[in-house]
Residue, then its C-alpha position, 0 to 999 in steps of 0.5 A: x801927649x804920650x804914645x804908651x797912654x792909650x785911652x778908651x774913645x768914641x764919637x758921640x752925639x749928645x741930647x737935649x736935657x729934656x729928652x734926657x729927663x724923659x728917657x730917665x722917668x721911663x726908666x724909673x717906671x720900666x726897673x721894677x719890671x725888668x730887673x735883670x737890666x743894668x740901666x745906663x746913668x742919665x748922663x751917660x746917654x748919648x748917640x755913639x757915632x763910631x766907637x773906636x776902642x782903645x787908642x794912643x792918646x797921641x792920635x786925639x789931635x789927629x781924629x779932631x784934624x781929620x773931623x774937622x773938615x767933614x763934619x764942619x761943613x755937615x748941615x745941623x739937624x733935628x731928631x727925635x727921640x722915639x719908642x722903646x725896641x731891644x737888640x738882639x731880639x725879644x727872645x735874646x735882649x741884651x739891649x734896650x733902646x730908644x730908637x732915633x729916626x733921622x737920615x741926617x744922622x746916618x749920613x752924618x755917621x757915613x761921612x764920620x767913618x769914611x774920614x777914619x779909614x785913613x787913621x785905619x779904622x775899620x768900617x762897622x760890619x753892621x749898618x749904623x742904626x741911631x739909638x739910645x742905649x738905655x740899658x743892658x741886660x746882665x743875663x740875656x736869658x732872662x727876658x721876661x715873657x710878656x716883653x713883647x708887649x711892654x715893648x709894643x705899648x712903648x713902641x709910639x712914646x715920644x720921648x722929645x727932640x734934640x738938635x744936632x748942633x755938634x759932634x764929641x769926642x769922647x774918652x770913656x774912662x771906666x770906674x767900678x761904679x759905671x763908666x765916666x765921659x771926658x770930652x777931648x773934641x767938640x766940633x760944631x756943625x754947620x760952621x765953615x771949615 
């Protein structure tokens, strides 16, 4: 691999099929009401682990070297998909999410980032929240008024469950008409070193 070539990467969790497939027939109910959203593409949904930017594509086989240990050894785990919520806040959407309950993950992302502090990745300022990201909005002004309660009548919808069997190492390749993932790592939970 070559130094000069730098690729856009993170580290994701992928879903079950069927979760995705909910999330996707909610989203087809949810775009004549807010249509200031830009909406992610089925595929493209996923649990970001750690986003890491834009990095020598060089450093690849050393991010695989450095998960392998922590992550093989990690027990596999169960999770479920569950209601809709925003970030920043109702009053300044600029996300819209499907919330992900599970203190696995979050210890799963705790082990994630503290292996990266060596390749120096610097830790996340915020703490880790597992969720969907399910859409943007462009404009984050434009909320409409009654989002409070479309997000409450949401907020106990049961999306499905997904096992966690494996973490991924994403390239984001970004395209006019969305961004495009590339798997460069698979590493599999549960498994010895």
């Amino acid at each position: 691999m070559n130094d000069a070539v730098v690729i856009r990467a993170f580290i994701a969790v992928e879903l079950a099929p069927s979760i995705i497939q909910n999330i996707d027939a909610a989203i087809d109910r949810l775009r004549p009401r807010l249509t200031n959203v830009r909406w992610v593409a089925p595929g493209n949904i996923h649990l970001t682990v750690k986003f890491l930017g834009d990095i020598p594509e060089s450093q690849v086989d050393d991010l695989g070297a450095a998960l392998t240990p922590v992550v093989r050894p990690f027990p596999r785990c169960t999770i479920n998909a569950k209601g809709l919520g925003v970030f920043l806040d109702v009053k300044r959407p600029r996300i819209i999410w499907v919330g992900l309950a599970s203190d696995a993950l979050v210890a799963l992302a705790a082990k994630v980032q503290a292996c990266l502090l060596p390749l120096g990745f610097e830790p996340e300022k915020r703490s880790f929240t597992p969720h969907l990201t399910i859409g943007r909005w462009r404009q984050s002004d434009r909320a409409p008024k009654d989002l409070p309660v479309a997000l409450a009548n949401w907020r106990s919808v049961d999306f499905g469950q997904s096992e966690v069997n494996e973490i991924v190492l994403f390239q984001s390749i970004l395209k006019p008409q969305g961004a495009e993932y590339r798997k460069l790592k698979v590493i599999q939970l549960g498994s010895q070193p």
